[in-house]
C-alpha positions as CSV (number, residue, x, y, z in Angstrom):
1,X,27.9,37.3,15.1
2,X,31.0,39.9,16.2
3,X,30.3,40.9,19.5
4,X,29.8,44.3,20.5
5,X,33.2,46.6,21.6
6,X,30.8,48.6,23.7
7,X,27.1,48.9,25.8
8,X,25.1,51.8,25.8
9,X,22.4,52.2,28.3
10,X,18.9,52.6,27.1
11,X,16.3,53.9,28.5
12,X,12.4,53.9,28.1
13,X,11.0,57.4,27.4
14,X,8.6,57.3,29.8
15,X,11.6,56.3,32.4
16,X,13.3,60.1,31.6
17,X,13.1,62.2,34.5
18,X,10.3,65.0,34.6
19,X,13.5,67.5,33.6
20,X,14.4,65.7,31.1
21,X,10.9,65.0,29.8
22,X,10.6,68.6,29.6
23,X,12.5,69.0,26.0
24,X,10.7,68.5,22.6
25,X,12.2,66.5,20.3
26,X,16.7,56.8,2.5
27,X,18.5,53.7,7.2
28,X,18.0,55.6,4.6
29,X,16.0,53.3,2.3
30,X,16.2,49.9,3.7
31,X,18.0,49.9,7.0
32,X,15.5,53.0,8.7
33,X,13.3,49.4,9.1
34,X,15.4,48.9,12.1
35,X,13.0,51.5,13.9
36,X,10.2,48.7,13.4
37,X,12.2,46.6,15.3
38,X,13.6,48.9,17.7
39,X,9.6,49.9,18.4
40,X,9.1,45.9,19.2
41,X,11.7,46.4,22.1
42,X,14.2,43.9,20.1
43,X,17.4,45.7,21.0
44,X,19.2,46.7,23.7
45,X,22.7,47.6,23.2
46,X,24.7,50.5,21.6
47,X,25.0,48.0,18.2
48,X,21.4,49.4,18.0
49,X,20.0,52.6,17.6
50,X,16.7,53.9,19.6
51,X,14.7,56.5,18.7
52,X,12.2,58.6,20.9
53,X,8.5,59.0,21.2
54,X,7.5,62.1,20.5
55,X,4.1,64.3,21.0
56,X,2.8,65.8,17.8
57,X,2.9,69.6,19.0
58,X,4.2,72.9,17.9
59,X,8.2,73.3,17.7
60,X,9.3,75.9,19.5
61,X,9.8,78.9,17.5
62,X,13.5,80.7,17.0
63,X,14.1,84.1,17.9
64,X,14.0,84.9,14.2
65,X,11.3,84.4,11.7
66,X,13.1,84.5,8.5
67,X,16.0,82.3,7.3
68,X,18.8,84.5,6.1
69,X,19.1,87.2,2.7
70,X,20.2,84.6,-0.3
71,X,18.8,81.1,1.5
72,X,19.2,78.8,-1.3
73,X,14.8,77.3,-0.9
74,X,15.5,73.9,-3.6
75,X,14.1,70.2,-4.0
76,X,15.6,67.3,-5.0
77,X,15.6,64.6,-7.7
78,X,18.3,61.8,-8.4
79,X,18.7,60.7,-12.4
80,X,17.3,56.9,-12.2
81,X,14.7,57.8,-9.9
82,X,12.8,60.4,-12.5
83,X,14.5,60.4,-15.5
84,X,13.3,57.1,-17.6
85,X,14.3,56.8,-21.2
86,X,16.3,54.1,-20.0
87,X,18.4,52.9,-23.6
88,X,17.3,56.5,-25.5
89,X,19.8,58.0,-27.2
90,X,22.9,56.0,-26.9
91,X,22.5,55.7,-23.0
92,X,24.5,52.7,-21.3
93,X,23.0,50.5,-19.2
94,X,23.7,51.0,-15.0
95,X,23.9,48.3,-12.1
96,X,20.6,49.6,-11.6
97,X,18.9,48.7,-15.1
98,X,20.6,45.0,-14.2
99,X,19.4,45.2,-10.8
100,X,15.5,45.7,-11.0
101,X,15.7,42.3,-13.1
102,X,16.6,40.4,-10.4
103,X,13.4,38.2,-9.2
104,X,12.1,40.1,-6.0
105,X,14.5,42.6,-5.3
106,X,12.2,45.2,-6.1
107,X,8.7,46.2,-4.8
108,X,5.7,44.3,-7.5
109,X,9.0,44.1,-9.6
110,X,8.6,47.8,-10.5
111,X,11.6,49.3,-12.5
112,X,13.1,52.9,-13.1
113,X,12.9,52.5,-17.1
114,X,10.3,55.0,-17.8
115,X,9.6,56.8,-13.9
116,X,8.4,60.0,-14.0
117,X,9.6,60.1,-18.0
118,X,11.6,63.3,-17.1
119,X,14.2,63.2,-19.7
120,X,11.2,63.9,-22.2
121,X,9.4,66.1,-20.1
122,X,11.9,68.0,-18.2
123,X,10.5,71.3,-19.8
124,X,7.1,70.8,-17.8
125,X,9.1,69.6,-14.9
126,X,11.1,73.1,-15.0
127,X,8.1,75.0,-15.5
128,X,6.7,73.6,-12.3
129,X,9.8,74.5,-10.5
130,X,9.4,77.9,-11.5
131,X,5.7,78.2,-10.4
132,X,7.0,77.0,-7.2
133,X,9.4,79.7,-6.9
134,X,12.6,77.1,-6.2
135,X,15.4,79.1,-6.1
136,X,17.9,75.9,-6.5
137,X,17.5,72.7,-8.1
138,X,19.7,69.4,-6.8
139,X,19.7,66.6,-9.5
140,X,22.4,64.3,-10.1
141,X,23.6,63.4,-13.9
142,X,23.3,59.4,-15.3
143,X,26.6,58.5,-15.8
144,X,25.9,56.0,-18.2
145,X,23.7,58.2,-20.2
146,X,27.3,60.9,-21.5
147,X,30.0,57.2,-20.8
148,X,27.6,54.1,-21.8
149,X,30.8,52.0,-21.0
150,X,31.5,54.1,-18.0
151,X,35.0,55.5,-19.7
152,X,36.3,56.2,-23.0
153,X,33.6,57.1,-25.7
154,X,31.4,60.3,-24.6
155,X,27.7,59.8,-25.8
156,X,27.0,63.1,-27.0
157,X,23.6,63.3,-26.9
158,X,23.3,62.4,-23.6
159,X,25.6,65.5,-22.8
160,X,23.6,67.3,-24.5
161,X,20.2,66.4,-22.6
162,X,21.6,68.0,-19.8
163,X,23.0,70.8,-21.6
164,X,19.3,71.5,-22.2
165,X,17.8,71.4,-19.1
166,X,20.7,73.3,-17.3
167,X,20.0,76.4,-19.7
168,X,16.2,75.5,-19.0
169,X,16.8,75.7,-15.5
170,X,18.7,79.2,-15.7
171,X,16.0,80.7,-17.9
172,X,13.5,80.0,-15.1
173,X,16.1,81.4,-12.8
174,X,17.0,78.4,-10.8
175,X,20.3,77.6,-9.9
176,X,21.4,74.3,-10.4
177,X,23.1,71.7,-8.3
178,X,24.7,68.8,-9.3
179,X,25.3,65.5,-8.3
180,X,27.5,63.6,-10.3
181,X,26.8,60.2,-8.7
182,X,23.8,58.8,-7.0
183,X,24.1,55.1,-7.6
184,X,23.7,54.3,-11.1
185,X,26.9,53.2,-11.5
186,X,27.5,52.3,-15.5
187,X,27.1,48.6,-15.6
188,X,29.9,48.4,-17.6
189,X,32.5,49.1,-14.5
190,X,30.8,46.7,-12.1
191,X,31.7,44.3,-14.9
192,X,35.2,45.1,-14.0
193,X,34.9,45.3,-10.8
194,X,33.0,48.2,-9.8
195,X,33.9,50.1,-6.3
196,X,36.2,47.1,-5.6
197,X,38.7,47.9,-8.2
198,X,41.3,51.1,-7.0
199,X,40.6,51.9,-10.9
200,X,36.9,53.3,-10.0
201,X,38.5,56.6,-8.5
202,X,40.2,57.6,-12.1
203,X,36.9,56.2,-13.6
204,X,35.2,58.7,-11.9
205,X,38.1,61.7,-12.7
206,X,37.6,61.1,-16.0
207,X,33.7,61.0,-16.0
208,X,33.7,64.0,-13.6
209,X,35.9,65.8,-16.1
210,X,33.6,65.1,-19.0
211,X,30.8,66.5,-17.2
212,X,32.7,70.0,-15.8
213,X,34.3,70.4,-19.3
214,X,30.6,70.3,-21.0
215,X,28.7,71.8,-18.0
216,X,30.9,73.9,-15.5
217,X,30.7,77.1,-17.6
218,X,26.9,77.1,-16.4
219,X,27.4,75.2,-12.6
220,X,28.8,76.4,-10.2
221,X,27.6,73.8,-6.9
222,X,28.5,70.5,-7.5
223,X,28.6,67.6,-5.3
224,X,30.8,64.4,-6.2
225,X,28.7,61.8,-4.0
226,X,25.0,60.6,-2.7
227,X,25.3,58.5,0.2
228,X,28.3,56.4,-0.1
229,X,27.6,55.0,3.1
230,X,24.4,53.7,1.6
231,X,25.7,52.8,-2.3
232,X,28.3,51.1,-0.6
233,X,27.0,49.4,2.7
234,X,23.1,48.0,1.1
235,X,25.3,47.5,-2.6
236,X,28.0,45.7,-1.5
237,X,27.6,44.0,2.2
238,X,23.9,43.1,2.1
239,X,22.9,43.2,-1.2
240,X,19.6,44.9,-1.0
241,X,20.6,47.4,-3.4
242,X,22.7,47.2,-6.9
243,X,24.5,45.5,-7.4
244,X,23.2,43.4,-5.0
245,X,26.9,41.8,-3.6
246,X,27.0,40.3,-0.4
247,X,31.2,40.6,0.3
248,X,33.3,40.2,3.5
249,X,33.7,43.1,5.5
250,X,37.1,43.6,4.8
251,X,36.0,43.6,0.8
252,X,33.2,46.3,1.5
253,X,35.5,48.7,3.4
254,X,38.1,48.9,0.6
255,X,35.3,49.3,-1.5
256,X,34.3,52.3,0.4
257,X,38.0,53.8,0.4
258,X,37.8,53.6,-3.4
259,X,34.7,55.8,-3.1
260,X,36.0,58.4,-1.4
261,X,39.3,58.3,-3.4
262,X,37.0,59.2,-6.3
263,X,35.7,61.8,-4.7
264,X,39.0,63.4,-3.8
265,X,39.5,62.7,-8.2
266,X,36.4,64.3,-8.5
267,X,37.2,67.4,-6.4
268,X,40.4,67.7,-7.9
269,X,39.2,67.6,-11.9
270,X,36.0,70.2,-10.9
271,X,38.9,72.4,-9.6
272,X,40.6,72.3,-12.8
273,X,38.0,72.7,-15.1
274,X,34.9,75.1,-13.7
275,X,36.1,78.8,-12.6
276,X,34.6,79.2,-9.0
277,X,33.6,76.0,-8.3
278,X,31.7,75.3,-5.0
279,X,32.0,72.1,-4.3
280,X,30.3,69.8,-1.3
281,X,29.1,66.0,-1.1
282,X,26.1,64.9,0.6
283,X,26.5,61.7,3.1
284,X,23.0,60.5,4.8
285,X,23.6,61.7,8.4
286,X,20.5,60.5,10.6
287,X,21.3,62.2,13.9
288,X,22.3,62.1,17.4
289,X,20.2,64.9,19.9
290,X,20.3,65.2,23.1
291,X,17.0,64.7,25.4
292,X,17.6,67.8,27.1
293,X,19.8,71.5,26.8
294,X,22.1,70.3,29.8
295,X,25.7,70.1,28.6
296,X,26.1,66.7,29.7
297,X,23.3,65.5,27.4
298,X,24.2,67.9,24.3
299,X,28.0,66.1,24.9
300,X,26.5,62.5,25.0
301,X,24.5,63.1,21.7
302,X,27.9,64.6,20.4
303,X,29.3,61.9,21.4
304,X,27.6,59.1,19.9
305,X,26.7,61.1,16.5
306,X,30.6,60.4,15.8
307,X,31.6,57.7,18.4
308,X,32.0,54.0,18.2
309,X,28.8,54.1,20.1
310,X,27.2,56.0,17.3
311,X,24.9,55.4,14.4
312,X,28.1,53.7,11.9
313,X,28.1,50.4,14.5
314,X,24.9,50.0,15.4
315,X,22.5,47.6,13.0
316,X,22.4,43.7,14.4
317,X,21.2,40.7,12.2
318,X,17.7,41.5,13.5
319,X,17.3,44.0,11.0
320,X,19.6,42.9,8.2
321,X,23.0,44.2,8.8
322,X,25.9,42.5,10.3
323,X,27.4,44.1,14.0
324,X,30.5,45.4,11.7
325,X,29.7,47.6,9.2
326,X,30.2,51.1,7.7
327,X,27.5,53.0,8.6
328,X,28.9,56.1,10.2
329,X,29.0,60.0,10.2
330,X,32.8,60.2,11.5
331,X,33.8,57.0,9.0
332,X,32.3,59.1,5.7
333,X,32.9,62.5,7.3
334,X,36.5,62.9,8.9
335,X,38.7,61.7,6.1
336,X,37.0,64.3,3.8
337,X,37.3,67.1,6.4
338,X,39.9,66.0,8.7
339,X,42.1,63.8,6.6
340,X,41.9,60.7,8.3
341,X,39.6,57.9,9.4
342,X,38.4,57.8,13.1
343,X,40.7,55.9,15.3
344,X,38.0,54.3,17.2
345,X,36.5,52.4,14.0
346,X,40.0,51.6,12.5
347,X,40.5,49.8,16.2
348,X,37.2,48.2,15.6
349,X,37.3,47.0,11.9
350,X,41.5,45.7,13.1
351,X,42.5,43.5,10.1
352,X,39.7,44.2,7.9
353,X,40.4,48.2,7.6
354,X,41.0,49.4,4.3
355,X,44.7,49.4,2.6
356,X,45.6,53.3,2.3
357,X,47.8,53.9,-0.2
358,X,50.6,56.9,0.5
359,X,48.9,60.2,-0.7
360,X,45.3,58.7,-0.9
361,X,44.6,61.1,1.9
362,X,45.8,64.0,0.7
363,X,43.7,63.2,-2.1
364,X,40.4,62.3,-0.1
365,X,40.6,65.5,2.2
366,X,41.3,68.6,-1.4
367,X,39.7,70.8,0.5
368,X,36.3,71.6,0.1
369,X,33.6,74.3,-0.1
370,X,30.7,73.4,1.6
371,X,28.7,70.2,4.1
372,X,26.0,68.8,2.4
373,X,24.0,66.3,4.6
374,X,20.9,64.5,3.9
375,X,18.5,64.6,7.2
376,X,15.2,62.3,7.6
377,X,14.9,61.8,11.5
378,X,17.3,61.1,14.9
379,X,17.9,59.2,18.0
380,X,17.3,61.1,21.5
381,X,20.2,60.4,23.5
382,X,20.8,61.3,27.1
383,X,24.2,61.1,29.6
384,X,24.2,58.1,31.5
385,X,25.6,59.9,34.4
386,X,28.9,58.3,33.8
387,X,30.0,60.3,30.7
388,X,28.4,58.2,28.4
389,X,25.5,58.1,26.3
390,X,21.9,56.5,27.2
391,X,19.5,55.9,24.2
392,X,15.7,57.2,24.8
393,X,13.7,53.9,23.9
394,X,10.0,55.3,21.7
395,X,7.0,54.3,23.2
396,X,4.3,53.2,20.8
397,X,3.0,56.7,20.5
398,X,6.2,57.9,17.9
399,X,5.0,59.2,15.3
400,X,6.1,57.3,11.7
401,X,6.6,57.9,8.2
402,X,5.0,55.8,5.3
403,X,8.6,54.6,5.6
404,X,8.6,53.6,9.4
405,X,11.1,56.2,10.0
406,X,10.8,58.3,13.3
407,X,9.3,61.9,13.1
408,X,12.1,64.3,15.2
409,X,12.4,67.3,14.2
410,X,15.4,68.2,16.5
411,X,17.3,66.6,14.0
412,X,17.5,69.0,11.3
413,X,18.9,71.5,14.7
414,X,21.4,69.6,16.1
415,X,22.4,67.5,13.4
416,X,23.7,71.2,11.4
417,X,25.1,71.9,15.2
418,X,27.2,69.0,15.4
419,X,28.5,68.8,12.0
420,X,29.6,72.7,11.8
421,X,31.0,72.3,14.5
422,X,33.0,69.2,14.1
423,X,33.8,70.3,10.1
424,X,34.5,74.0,10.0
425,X,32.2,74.0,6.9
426,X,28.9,76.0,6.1
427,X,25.9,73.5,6.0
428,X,23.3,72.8,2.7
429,X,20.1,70.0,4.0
430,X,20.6,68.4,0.8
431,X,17.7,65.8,1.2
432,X,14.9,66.4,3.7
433,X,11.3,65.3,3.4
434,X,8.5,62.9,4.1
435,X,7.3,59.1,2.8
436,X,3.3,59.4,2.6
437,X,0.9,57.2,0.4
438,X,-1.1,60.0,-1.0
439,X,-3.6,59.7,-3.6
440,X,-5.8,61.9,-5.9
441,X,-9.0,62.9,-4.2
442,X,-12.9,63.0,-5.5
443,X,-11.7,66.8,-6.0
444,X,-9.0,66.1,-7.9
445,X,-6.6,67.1,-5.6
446,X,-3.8,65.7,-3.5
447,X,-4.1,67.0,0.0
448,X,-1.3,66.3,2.0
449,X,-1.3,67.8,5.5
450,X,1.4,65.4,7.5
451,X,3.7,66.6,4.9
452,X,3.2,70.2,5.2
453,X,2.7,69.8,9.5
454,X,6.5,67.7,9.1
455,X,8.5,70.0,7.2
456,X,7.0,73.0,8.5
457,X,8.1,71.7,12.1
458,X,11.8,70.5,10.4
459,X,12.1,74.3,9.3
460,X,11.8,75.6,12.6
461,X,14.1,73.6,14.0
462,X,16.3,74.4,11.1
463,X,15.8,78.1,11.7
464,X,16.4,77.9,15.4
465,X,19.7,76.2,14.4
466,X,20.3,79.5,12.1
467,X,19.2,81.7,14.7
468,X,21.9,79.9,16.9
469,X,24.5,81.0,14.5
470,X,25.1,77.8,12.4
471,X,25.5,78.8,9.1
472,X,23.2,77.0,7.2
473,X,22.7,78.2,3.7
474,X,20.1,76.2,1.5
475,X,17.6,73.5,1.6
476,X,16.5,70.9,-0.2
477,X,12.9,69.4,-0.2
478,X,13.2,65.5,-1.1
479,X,11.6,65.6,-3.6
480,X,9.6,67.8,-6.4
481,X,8.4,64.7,-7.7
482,X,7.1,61.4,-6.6
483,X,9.4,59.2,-8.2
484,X,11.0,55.6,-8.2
485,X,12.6,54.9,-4.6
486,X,15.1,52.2,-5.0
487,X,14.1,48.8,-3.5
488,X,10.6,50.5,-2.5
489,X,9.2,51.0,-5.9
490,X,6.9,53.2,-6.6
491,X,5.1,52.1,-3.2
492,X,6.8,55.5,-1.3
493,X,5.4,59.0,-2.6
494,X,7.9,61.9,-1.3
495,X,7.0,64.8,-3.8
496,X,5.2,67.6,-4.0
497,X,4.5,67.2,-7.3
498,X,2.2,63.7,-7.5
499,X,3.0,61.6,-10.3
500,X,0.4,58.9,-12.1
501,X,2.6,56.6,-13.0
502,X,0.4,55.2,-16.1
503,X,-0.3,58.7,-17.5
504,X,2.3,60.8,-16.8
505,X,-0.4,63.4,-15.4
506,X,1.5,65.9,-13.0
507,X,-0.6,67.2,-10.1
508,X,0.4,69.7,-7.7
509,X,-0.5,68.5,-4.2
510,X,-1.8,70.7,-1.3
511,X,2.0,71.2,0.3
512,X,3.4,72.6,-3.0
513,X,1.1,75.4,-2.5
514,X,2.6,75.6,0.8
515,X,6.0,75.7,0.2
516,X,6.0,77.9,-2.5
517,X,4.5,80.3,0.1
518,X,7.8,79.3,2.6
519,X,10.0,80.2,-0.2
520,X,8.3,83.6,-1.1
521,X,8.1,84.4,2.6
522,X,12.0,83.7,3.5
523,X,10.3,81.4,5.9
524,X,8.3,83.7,7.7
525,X,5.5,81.7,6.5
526,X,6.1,79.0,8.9
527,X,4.7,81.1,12.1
C-alpha cells in the first residue's frame, strides 16, 4: 500500500470541547461503506474520512421561511435505473446490460432490464409528477437506446421515446433536465475501449449532438455528466461497477481525463445546437463542515473539502479502495471551473497523472452556466490548532441510512457555501435523498417518517445557506421512484413513489404527500 503524503488529526466527538460541542451538525453507492468501518474505529489518518455523531433534533431554522420566487422544487431518476425495456425498439445493449450478468456482482443477481418499466409507463409516471406539483424533472437519456453501437446509426425510435415524454413533461408543466450520461455507457465503446480511448470524448460530441439536434428545441438545462468520479473510480479501479475493470492508477486517471474532455465536447456541441442553453454537470460532492462557526474551523473544513487532506485521498484497502485514487471535489471540479487540475493531487499522483494534450483544457473549462452537485451526508471537521484540519470521529449514536451513510444535515449548507464560493457559479442539489427499506402497510400505505424528518432537516439547512446569500436555485429529491440502485439492487428504496417490483403497482408513500406540500408552500412548510 502507497503510504500517506499527509496525517490529519482525529478526534472523538465526545473529546470536542463544550464550545465546540455547541454546533449542530451513491461513497456514493459502494464506497459510503467506509462509514461502517470508520464507526468500528478502523481508521485513523487523513487517507480516511470520519464522520460525526449527531443528535436527532430540530435544525436551526434560517432567518427566512421560504426559498426564493422561481426555486426550481424537482426529483430525480437516471435511464437504467427506471426505464427497463432493455432490447425494445432497436435499443443497444450498455456496460450495464453486460455487467448485471456477471455472477455476484449484483444484489440476489437483480438486473435493470425491466425496473420500474418506465419507458412503457412514463405517462403514469408524469401524471404522478404532476400531482406532486414538481416543478422540474432531472432524468438522464440511455445512450444506447438513440446510438445502439454508441456512434454512427441513430435509432429513431428511441429518439423518439424521449421526444414523447419531453412534450409529456411540458404539458404537465414541468421543466425538464437532462442528463446525457449516467453510466450506461453503450457496450459497444467499451468494446473499443471505453473511457480509456481519447476517442470517447468525440463519441460523446457526436452522441450529445444527436440528442440537442432532436431535443434542444424543448430543453433548455442540460447536464453532460453523473458522477464521473464514481463511473470512473468503482468502473474502472475497483471494479464494483460496469464495467467492472480493475486498471493501474495511472490507466484510471487518463480514463477520467477522457471523461471530462467529453464533457468539454459535450458543452461545446449543446452550445451550437440549443438557443439558450443552460448547461451544468453534477459531480457527487459528500462534504467537508466545520464543527463549529469559528473561522478557524469553517477554514479547516474549507480546507479539506478541496485539499490533499480531503475526501479525493482518503479510502484505504479496509474498505475497498486503494490509498491513490480519484475521488475528489477539487480533482472533478477545478479543471471545469478553473481550467486546471489541483497542484496538490498532480504532486501526489507524480508519474501516474494524466497526459494533457495542448488545448484539452481549454476544452474541459467552455465555460459553463451553472454547479450541479449531488449531496447525501458530510464529515465534521475542526482546526487542529495548527492550521490544519481535525476529523470529528461518530460515536455509536450517528444516525444511518438504509445505506450506512451518515445523517448531517449541515452538508446541504456548507457544502453550496464552499462550492459557490470556490466556483463563481449558482448552485442546483441535483441528487439529495434518503435509503430506507419501506414496505406497504396493513393499510395499504407506505409511511415513511425518517424520510420526511431527513429532508425536511436537509431543507433547512439548504435554506439557511440561501438565507446566507448563496445562490441556490433548484432541488432535486433522489428519487420519485424507487428504482434499481446499481450494485444494490433493488435492496435500497429512495422514492417517494414505492414501486412493487412484480406488479408494477405505483403507491404514493406518506413523504410524497409531504413534499408536495414543501413545493406548494415555497418551503414555508418546513416550519
Amino acid at each position: 500500500m502507497d503510504k500517506l503524503p499527509v496525517e490529519t488529526p482525529v478526534t472523538k466527538e465526545t473529546d470536542v470541547p463544550s464550545r465546540r460541542r455547541a454546533s449542530r451538525r451513491r461513497f456514493l453507492a459502494s464506497t459510503l461503506t467506509t462509514t461502517a468501518a470508520l464507526a468500528a474505529g478502523s481508521v485513523t489518518s487523513a487517507a480516511t474520512p470520519q464522520t460525526p455523531s449527531r443528535k436527532p433534533r430540530t435544525s436551526q431554522k434560517p432567518a427566512g421561511t421560504t426559498f426564493p420566487a422561481g426555486f426550481q422544487w424537482g426529483a430525480a431518476t437516471a435511464a437504467y435505473q427506471i426505464e427497463g425495456a432493455m432490447d425494445a425498439d432497436g435499443k443497444g445493449q450498455s456496460i450495464w446490460d453486460m455487467f448485471v450478468r456477471k455472477p455476484n456482482a449484483i444484489w440476489r443477481g437483480h438486473t435493470g432490464d425491466v425496473a420500474c418499466d418506465h419507458y412503457r409507463r412514463y405517462k403514469e409516471d408524469v401524471s404522478l409528477m404532476k400531482k406532486l406539483g414538481l416543478r422540474a424533472y432531472r432524468f438522464s437519456l440511455a445512450w444506447a437506446r438513440i446510438l445502439p453501437e454508441g456512434t454512427g446509426t441513430v435509432n429513431v425510435r428511441g429518439l423518439d421515446f424521449y421526444d414523447r415524454l419531453v412534450d409529456e413533461l411540458l404539458a404537465a408543466g414541468i421543466t425538464p433536465f437532462c442528463t446525457l450520461y449516467h453510466w450506461d455507457l453503450p457496450l459497444a465503446l467499451h468494446q473499443r475501449g471505453g473511457w480509456t480511448n481519447r476517442d470517447s470524448a468525440n463519441w460523446f460530441a457526436e452522441y450529445t449532438t444527436v440528442a440537442a439536434r432532436r431535443l434542444g428545441d424543448r430543453i433548455t438545462y442540460w447536464m453532460t455528466l453523473n458522477e464521473p468520479q464514481v463511473f470512473i473510480t468503482l468502473g474502472y479501479q475497483v471494479g464494483r461497477h460496469a464495467p467492472g475493470l480493475v486498471l493501474p492508477l495511472k490507466d484510471v486517471l487518463q480514463a477520467g481525463h477522457h471523461a471530462l474532455l467529453a464533457h468539454g465536447k459535450g458543452v461545446q456541441a449543446l452550445r451550437a445546437h440549443v438557443k439558450q442553453a443552460r448547461i451544468g454537470f453534477a459531480p457527487a460532492t459528500p462534504i467537508a463542515y466545520p464543527a463549529t462557526e469559528q473561522p478557524e474551523d469553517i477554514a479547516a473544513a474549507r480546507a479539506f473539502n478541496f485539499g490533499i487532506q480531503g475526501y479525493g485521498f482518503l479510502f484505504n484497502a479496509s474498505v475497498g479502495l486503494p490509498l491513490k485514487n480519484p475521488f475528489n471535489n477539487a480533482w472533478w471540479m477545478d479543471p471545469v471551473f478553473l481550467g486546471e487540475y489541483p497542484a496538490e493531487g498532480l504532486a501526489l499522483y507524480k508519474a501516474d497523472a494524466p497526459q494533457v494534450a495542448d488545448g484539452d483544457m481549454a476544452i474541459i473549462s467552455t465555460p459553463v452556466d451553472f454547479c450541479g452537485v449531488n449531496i447525501y451526508f458530510g464529515f465534521k471537521i475542526q482546526s487542529d490548532g495548527r492550521g490544519g484540519p481535525r476529523v470529528v470521529i461518530p460515536t455509536p449514536a450517528t444516525p444511518l441510512t438504509a445505506f450506512d451513510w451518515p445523517v448531517t444535515p449541515e452538508a446541504l449548507r456548507w457544502g453550496p457555501k464552499f462550492f459557490h464560493e470556490r466556483y463563481k457559479r449558482p448552485i442546483y442539489i441535483t441528487e439529495n435523498g434518503l435509503a430506507l427499506r419501506d414496505w406497504v402497510a396493513l393499510d395499504g400505505k407506505v409511511h415513511d417518517p425518517q424520510r420526511i424528518d431527513f429532508t425536511t432537516r436537509y431543507l433547512r439547512e439548504l435554506r439557511r445557506a440561501v438565507g446566507e446569500g448563496v445562490p441556490v436555485q433548484g432541488y432535486f429529491h433522489w428519487s420519485i421512484l424507487d428504482n434499481f440502485e446499481w450494485a444494490e439492487g433493488y435492496k435500497q428504496r429512495f422514492g417517494l413513489v414505492y414501486v412493487d417490483y412484480d406488479t408494477q403497482v405505483r403507491t404514493p408513500k406518506d413523504s410524497f404527500a409531504w413534499y408536495a406540500q414543501v413545493i406548494a408552500t415555497n418551503g414555508a412548510a418546513l416550519g
